[in-house]
C-alpha positions as protocol buffer text, in pm:
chain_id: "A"
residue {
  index: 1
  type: UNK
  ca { x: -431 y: -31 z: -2279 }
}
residue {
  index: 2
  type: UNK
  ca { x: -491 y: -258 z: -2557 }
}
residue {
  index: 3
  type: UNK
  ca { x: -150 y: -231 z: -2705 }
}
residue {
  index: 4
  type: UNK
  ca { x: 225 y: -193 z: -2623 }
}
residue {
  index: 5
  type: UNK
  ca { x: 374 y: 185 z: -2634 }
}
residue {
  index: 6
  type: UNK
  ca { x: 708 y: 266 z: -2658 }
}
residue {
  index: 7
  type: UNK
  ca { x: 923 y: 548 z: -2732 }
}
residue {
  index: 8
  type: UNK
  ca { x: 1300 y: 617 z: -2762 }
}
residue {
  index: 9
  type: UNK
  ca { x: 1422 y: 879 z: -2542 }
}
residue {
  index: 10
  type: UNK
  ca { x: 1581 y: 1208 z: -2687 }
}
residue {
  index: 11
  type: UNK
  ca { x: 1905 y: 1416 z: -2612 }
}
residue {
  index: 12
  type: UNK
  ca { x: 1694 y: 1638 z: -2397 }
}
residue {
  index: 13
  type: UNK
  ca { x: 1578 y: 1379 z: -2160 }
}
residue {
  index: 14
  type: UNK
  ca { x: 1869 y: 1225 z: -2089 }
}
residue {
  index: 15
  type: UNK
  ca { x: 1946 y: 1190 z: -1691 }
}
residue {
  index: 16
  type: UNK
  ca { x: 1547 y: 1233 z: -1609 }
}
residue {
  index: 17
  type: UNK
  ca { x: 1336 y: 1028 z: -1410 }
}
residue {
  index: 18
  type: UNK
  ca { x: 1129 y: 719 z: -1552 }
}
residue {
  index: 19
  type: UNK
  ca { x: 854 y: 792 z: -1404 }
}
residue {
  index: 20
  type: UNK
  ca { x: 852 y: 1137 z: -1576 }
}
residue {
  index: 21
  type: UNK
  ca { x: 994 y: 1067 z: -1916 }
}
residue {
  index: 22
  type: UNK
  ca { x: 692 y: 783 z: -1973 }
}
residue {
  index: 23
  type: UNK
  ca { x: 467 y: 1095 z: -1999 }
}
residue {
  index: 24
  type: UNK
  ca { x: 531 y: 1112 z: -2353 }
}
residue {
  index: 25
  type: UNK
  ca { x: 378 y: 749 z: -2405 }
}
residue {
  index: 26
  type: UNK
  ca { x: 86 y: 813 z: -2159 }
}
residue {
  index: 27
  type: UNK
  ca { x: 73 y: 1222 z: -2218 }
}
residue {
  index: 28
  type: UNK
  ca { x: -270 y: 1194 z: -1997 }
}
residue {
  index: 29
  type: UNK
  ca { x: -185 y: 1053 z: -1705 }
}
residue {
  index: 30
  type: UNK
  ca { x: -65 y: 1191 z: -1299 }
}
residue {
  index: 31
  type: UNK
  ca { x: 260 y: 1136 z: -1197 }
}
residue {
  index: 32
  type: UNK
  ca { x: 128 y: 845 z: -980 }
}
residue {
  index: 33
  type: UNK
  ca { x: 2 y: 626 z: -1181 }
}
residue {
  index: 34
  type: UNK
  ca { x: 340 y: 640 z: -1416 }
}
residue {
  index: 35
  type: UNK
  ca { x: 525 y: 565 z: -1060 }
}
residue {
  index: 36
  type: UNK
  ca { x: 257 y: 230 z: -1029 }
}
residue {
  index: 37
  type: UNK
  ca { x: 319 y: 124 z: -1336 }
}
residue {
  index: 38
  type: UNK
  ca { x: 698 y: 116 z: -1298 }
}
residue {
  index: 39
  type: UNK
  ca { x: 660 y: -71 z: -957 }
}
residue {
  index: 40
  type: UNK
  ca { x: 473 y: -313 z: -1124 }
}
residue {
  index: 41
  type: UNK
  ca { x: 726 y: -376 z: -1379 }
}
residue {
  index: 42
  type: UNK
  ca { x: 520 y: -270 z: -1671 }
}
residue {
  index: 43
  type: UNK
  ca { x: 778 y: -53 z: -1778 }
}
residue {
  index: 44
  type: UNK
  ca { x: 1061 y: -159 z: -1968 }
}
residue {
  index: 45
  type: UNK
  ca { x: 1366 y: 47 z: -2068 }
}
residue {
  index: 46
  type: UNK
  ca { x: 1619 y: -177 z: -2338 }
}
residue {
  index: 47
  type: UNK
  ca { x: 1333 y: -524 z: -2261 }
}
residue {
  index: 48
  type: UNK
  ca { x: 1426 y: -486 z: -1881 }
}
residue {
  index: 49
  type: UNK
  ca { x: 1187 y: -359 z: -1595 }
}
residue {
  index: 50
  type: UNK
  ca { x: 1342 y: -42 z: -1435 }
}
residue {
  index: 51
  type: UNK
  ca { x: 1165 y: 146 z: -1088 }
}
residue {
  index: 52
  type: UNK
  ca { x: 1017 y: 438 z: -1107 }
}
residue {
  index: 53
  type: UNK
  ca { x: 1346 y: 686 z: -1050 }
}
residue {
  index: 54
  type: UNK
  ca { x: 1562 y: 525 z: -1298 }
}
residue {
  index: 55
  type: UNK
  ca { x: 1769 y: 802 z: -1477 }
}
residue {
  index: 56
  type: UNK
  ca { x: 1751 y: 757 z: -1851 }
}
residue {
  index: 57
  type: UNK
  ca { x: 2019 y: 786 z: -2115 }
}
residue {
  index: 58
  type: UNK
  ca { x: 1938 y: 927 z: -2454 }
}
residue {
  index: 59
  type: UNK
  ca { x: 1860 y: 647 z: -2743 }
}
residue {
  index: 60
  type: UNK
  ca { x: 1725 y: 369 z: -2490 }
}
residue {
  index: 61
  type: UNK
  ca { x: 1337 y: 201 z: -2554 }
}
residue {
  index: 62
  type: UNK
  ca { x: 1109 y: 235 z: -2314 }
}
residue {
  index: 63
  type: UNK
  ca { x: 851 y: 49 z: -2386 }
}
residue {
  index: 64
  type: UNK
  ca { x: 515 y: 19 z: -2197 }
}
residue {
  index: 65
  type: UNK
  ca { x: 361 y: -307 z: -2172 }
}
residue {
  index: 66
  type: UNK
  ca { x: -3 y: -387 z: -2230 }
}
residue {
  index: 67
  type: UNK
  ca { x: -233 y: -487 z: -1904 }
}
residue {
  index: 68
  type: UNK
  ca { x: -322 y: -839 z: -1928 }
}
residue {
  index: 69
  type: UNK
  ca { x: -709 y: -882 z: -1834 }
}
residue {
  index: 70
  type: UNK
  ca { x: -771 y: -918 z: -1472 }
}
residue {
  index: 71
  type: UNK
  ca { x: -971 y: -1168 z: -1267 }
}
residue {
  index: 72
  type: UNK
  ca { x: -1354 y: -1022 z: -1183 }
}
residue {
  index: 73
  type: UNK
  ca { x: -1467 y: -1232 z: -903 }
}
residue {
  index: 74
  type: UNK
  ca { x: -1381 y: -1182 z: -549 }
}
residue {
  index: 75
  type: UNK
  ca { x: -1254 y: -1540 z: -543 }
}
residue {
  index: 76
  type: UNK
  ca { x: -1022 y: -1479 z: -852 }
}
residue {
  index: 77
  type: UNK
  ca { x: -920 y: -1134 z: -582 }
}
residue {
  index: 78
  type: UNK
  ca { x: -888 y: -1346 z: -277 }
}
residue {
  index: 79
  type: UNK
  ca { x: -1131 y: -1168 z: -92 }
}
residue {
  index: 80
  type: UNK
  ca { x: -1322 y: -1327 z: 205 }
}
residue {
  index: 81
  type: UNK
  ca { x: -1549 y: -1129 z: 386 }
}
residue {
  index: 82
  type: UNK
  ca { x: -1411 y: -1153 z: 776 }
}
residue {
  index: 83
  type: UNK
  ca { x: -1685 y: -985 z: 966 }
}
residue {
  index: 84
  type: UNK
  ca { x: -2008 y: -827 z: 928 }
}
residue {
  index: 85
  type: UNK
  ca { x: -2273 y: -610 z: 1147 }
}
residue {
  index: 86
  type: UNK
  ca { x: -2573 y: -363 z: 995 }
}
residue {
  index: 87
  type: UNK
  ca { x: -2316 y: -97 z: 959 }
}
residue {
  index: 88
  type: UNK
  ca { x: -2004 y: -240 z: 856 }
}
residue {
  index: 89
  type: UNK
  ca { x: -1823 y: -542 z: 685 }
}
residue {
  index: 90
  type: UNK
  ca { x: -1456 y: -644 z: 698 }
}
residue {
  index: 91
  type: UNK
  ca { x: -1270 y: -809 z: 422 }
}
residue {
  index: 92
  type: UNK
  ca { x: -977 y: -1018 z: 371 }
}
residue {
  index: 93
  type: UNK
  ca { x: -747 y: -844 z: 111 }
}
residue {
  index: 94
  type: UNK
  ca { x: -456 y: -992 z: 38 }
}
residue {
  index: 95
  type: UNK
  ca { x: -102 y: -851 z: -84 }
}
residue {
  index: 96
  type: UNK
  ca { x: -15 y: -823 z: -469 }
}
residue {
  index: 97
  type: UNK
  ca { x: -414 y: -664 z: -490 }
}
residue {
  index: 98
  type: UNK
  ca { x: -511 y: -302 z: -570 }
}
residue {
  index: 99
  type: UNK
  ca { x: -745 y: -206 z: -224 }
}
residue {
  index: 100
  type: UNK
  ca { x: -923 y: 75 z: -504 }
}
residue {
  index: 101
  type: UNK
  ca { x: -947 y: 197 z: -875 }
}
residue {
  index: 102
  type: UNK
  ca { x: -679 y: 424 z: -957 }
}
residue {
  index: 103
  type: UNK
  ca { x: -720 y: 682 z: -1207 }
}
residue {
  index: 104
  type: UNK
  ca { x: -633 y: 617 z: -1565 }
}
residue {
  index: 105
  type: UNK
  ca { x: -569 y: 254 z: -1494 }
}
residue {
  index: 106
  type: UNK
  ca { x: -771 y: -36 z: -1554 }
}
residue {
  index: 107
  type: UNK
  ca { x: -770 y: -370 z: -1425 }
}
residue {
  index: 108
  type: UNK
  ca { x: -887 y: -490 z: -1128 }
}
residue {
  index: 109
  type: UNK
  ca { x: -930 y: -413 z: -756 }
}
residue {
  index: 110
  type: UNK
  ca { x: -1119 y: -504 z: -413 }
}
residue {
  index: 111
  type: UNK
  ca { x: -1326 y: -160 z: -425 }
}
residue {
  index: 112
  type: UNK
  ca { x: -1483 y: -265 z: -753 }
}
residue {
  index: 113
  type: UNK
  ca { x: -1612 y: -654 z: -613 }
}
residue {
  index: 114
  type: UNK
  ca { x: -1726 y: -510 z: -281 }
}
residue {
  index: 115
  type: UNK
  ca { x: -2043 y: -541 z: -421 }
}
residue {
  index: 116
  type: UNK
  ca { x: -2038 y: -885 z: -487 }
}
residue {
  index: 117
  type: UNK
  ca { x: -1949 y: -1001 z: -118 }
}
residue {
  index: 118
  type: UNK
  ca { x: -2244 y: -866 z: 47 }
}
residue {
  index: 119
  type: UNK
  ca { x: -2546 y: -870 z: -208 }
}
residue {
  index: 120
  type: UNK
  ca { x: -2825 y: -608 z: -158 }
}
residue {
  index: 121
  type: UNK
  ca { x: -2587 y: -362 z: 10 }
}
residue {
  index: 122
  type: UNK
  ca { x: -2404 y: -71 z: -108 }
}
residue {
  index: 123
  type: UNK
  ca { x: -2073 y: -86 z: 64 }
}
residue {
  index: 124
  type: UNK
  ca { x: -1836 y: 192 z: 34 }
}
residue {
  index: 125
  type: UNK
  ca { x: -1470 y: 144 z: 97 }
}
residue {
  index: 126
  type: UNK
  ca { x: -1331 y: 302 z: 426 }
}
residue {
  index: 127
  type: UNK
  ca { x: -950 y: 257 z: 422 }
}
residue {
  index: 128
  type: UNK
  ca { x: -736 y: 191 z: 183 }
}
residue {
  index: 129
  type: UNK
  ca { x: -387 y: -92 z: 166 }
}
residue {
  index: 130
  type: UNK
  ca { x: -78 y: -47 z: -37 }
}
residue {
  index: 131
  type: UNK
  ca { x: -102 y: -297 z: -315 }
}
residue {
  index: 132
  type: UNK
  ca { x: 191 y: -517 z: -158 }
}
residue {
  index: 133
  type: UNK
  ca { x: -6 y: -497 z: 225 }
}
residue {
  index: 134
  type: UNK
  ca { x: -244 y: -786 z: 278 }
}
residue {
  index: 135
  type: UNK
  ca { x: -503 y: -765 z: 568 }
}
residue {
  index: 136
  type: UNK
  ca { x: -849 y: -612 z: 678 }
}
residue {
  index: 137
  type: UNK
  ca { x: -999 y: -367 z: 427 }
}
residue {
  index: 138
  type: UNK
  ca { x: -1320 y: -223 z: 633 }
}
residue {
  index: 139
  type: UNK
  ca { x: -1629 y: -68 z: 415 }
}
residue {
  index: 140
  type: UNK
  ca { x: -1949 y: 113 z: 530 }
}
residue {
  index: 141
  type: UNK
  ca { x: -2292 y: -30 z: 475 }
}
residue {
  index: 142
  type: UNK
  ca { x: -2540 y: 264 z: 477 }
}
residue {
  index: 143
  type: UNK
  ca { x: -2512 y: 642 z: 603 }
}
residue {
  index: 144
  type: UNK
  ca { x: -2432 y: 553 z: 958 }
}
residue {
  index: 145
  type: UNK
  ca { x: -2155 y: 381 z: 936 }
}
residue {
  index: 146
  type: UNK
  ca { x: -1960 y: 591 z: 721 }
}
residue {
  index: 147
  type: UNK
  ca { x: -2057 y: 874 z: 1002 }
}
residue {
  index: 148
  type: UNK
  ca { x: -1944 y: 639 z: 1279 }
}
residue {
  index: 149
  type: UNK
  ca { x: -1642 y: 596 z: 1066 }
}
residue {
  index: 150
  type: UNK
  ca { x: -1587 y: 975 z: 1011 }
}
residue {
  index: 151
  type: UNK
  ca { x: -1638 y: 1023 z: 1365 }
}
residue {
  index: 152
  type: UNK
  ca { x: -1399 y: 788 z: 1485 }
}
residue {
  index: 153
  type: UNK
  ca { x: -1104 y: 919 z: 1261 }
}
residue {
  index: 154
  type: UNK
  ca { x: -1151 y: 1256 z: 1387 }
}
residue {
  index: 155
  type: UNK
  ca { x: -1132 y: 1169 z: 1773 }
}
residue {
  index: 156
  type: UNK
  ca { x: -843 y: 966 z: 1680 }
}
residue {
  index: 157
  type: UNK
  ca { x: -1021 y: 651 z: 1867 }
}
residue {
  index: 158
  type: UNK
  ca { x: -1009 y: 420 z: 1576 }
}
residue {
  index: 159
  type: UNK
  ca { x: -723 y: 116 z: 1662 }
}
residue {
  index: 160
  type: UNK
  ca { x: -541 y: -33 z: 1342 }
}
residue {
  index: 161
  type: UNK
  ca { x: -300 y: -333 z: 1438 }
}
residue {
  index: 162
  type: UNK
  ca { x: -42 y: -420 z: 1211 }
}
residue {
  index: 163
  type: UNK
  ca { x: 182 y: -761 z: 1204 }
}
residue {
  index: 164
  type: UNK
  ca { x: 496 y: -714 z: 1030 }
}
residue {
  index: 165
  type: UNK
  ca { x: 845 y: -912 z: 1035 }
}
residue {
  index: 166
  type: UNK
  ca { x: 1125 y: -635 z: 966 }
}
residue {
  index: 167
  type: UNK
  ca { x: 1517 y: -652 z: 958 }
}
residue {
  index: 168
  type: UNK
  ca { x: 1750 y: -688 z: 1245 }
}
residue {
  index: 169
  type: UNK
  ca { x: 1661 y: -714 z: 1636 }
}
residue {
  index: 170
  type: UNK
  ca { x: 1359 y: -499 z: 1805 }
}
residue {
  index: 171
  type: UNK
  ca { x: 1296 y: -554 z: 2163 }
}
residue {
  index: 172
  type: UNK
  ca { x: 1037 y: -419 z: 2408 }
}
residue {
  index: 173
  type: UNK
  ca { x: 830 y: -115 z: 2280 }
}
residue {
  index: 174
  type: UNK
  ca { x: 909 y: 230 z: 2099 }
}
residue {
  index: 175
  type: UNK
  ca { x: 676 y: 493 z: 1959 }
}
residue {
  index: 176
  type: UNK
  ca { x: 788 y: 634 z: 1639 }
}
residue {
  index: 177
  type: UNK
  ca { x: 646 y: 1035 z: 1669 }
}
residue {
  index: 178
  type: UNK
  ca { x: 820 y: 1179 z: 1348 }
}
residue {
  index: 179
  type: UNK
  ca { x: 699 y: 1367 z: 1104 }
}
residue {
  index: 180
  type: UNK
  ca { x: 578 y: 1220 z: 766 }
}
residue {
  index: 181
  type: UNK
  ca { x: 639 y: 1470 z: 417 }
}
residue {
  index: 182
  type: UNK
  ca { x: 402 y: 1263 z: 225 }
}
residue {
  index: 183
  type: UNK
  ca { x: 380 y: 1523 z: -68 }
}
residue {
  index: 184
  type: UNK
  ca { x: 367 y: 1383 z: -459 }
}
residue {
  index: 185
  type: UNK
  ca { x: 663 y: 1149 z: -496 }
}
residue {
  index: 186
  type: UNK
  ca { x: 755 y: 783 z: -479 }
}
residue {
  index: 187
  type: UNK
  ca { x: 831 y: 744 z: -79 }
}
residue {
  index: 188
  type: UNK
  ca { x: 745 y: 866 z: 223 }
}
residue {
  index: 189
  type: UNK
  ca { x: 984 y: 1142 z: 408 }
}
residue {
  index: 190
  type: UNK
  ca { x: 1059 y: 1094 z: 752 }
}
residue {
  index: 191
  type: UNK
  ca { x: 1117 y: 1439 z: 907 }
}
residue {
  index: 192
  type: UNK
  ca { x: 1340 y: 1519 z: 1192 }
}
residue {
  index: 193
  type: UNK
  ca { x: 1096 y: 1653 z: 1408 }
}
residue {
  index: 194
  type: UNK
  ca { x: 813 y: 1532 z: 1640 }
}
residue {
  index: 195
  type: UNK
  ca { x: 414 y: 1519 z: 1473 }
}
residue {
  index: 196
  type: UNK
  ca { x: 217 y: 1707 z: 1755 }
}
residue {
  index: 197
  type: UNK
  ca { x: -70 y: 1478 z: 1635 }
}
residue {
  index: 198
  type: UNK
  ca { x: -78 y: 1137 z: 1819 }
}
residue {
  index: 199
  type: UNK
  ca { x: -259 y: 1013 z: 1596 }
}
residue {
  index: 200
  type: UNK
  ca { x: 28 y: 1007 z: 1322 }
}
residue {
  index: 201
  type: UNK
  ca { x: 278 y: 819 z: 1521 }
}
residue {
  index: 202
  type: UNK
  ca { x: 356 y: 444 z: 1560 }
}
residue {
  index: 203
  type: UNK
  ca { x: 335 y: 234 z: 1851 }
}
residue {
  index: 204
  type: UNK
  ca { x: 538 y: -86 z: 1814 }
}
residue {
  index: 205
  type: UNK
  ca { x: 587 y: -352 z: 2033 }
}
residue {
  index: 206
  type: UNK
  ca { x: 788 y: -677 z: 1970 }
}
residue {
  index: 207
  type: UNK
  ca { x: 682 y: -1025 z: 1992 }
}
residue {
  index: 208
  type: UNK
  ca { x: 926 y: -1256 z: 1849 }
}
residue {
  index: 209
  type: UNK
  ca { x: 1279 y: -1274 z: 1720 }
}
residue {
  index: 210
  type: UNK
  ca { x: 1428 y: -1535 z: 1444 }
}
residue {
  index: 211
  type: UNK
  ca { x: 1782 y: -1515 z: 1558 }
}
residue {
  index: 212
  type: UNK
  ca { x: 1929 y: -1721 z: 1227 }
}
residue {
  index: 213
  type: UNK
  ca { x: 1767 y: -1507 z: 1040 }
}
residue {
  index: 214
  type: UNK
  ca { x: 1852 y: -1181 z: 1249 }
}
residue {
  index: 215
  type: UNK
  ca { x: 1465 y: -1069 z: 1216 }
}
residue {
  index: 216
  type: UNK
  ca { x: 1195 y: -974 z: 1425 }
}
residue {
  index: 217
  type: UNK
  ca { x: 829 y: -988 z: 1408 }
}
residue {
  index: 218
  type: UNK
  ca { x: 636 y: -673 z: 1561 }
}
residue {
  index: 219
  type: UNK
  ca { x: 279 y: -561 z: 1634 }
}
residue {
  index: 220
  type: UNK
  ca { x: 205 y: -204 z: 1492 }
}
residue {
  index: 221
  type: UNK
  ca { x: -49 y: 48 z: 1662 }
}
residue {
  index: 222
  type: UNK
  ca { x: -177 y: 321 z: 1461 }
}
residue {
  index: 223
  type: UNK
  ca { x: -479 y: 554 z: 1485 }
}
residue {
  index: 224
  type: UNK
  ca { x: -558 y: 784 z: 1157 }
}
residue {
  index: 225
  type: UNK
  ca { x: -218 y: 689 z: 992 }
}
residue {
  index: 226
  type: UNK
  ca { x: -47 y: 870 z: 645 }
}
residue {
  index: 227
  type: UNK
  ca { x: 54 y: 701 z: 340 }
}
residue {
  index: 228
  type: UNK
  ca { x: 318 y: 470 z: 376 }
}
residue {
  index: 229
  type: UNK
  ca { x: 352 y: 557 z: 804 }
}
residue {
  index: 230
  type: UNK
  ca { x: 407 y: 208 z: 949 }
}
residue {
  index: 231
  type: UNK
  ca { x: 660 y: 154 z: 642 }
}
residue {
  index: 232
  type: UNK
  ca { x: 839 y: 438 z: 623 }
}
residue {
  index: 233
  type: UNK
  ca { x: 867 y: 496 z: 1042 }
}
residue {
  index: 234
  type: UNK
  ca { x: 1013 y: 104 z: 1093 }
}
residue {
  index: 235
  type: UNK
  ca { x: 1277 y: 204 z: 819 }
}
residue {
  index: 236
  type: UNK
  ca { x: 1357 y: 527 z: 969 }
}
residue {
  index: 237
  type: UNK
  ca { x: 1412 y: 311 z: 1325 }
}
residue {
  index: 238
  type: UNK
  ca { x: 1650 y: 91 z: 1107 }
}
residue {
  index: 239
  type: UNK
  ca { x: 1422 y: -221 z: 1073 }
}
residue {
  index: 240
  type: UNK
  ca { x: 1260 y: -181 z: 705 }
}
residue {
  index: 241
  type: UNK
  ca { x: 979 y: -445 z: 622 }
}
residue {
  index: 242
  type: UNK
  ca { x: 1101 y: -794 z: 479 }
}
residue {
  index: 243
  type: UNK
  ca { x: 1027 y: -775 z: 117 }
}
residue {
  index: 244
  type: UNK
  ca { x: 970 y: -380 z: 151 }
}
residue {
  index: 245
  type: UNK
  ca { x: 1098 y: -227 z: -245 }
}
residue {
  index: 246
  type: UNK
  ca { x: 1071 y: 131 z: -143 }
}
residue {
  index: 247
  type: UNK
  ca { x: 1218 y: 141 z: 204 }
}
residue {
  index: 248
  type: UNK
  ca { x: 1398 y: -197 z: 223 }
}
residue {
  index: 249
  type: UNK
  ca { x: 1600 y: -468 z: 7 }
}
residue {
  index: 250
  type: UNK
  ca { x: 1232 y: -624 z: -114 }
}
residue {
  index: 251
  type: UNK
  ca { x: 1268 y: -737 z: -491 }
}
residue {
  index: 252
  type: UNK
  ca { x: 1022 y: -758 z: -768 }
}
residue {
  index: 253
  type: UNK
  ca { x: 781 y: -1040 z: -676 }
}
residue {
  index: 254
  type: UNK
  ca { x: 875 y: -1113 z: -337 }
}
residue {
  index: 255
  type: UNK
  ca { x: 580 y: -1046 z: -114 }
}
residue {
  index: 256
  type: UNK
  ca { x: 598 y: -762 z: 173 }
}
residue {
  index: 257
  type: UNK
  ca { x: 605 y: -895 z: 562 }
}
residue {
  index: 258
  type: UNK
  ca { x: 294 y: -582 z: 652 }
}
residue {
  index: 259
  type: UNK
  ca { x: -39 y: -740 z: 736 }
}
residue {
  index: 260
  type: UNK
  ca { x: -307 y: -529 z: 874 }
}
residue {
  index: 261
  type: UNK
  ca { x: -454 y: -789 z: 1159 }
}
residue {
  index: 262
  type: UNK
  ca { x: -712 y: -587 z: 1369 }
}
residue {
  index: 263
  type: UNK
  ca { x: -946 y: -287 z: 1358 }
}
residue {
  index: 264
  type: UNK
  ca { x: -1138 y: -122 z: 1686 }
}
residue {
  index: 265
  type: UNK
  ca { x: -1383 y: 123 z: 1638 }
}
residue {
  index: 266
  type: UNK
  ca { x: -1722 y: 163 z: 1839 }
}
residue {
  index: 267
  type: UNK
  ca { x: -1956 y: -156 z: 1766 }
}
residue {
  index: 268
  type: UNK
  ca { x: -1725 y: -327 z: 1556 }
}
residue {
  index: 269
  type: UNK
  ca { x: -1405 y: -523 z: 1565 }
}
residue {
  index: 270
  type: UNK
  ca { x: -1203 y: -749 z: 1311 }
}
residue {
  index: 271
  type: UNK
  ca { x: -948 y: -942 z: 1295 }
}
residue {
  index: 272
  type: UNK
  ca { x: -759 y: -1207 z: 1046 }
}
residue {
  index: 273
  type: UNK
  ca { x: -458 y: -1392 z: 1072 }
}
residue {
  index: 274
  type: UNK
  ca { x: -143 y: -1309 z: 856 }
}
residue {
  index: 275
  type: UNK
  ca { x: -18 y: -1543 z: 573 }
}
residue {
  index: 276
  type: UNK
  ca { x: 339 y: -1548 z: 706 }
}
């Protein structure tokens, strides 16, 4: 967007959603990206940044501000490639970065500089982080390692460890097995009932405590995963993500404790260290 939009909003939108009312100034875009865009803080209602399920009143500006341009190197990204074979390479992503395009928005992301940490190859992105989540992003190299890939995620043998520091005391182990509703909307439901499929749940195991600061740091284990699992099961357990916006007390700008350290699969492995 090359300019600011902005719109006042009318009798008959009063009480709605933000995230729905900013159709009007962006009448061609999904549901999601208006949701991104208020997380971000791009969206203003009276000059002040509001989330995405602010409820409107009739007369106030929203106003939609402008994408500044974005950085087009992998060093401007801080991406570092971590670990590569024939099939696969591993890259350092870390939080406050886009993992891949989105639709309707431009600006930039690790999918589109992939290219320009391994020269010659084609690499095409595997897995994808939340924008706040720093860690491994894994992307194929040819054929076969997208198939080794596929393979793995439908056996459920794939391992994904996750560091994260979360709220309040966790000791020993638990495995989170509940449901995830992860239809079109802002957060993640957590369902009262058992997923039959292991590889939806969330092993977590503690290995340190901050007693001042009445935290604790966990190791995550999780096999296909859903959007938002680790995040939305630790909040469900009562121990939200430091700096979490959606399911904790995280505020604009404050980075989220939710590093993806380590990926198994067959013939590779990764890991990388977690900036806090």
């Amino acid at each position: 967007m090359a300019e600011n939009k902005s719109m006042r909003v009318a009798e008959a939108s009063a009480g709605e959603r933000l995230d729905r009312v900013t159709e009007t100034v962006l009448p061609d875009s999904g549901l999601r990206l208006r949701r991104r865009l208020c997380e971000e803080g791009r969206v203003l209602v009276d000059d002040c940044p509001r989330g995405p399920g602010y409820k409107v009143a009739a007369g106030q500006r929203i106003e939609l501000l402008p994408e500044e341009a974005g950085p087009a190197s992998p060093a401007d990204l801080g991406l570092l490639v971590v670990a590569k074979t024939r099939n696969f390479v591993a890259v350092y992503k870390p939080g406050g970065v886009h993992s891949a395009a989105i639709a309707g928005k431009e600006g930039p992301c690790a999918e589109a500089v992939l290219a320009d940490l391994v020269p010659g190859e084609v690499p095409v992105l595997l897995n994808r982080l939340d924008f706040l989540t720093s860690g491994l992003l894994l992307a194929a190299l040819n054929p076969e390692g997208e198939s080794i890939w596929r393979r793995a995620e439908e056996t459920g043998i794939i391992r994904k460890f996750y560091l994260a520091e979360v709220r309040g005391r966790l000791d020993g182990m638990v495995t989170v097995r509940s449901r995830l509703d992860t239809a079109d909307r802002a957060t993640t439901r957590v369902l009262d009932e058992p997923d039959p499929d292991p590889g939806r749940w969330t092993d977590v195991k503690a290995v340190g405590h901050d007693r001042r600061a009445d935290t604790s740091r966990v190791l995550c284990l999780i096999a296909r995963g859903a959007r938002h699992q680790i995040r939305a099961h630790l909040a469900s357990i009562d121990h939200p993500i430091i700096g979490d916006p959606l399911y904790g007390d995280g505020r604009e700008g404050e980075p989220m404790h939710l590093h993806h350290q380590r990926v198994e699969l067959p013939g590779f492995t990764a890991e990388v260290s977690a900036p806090f």
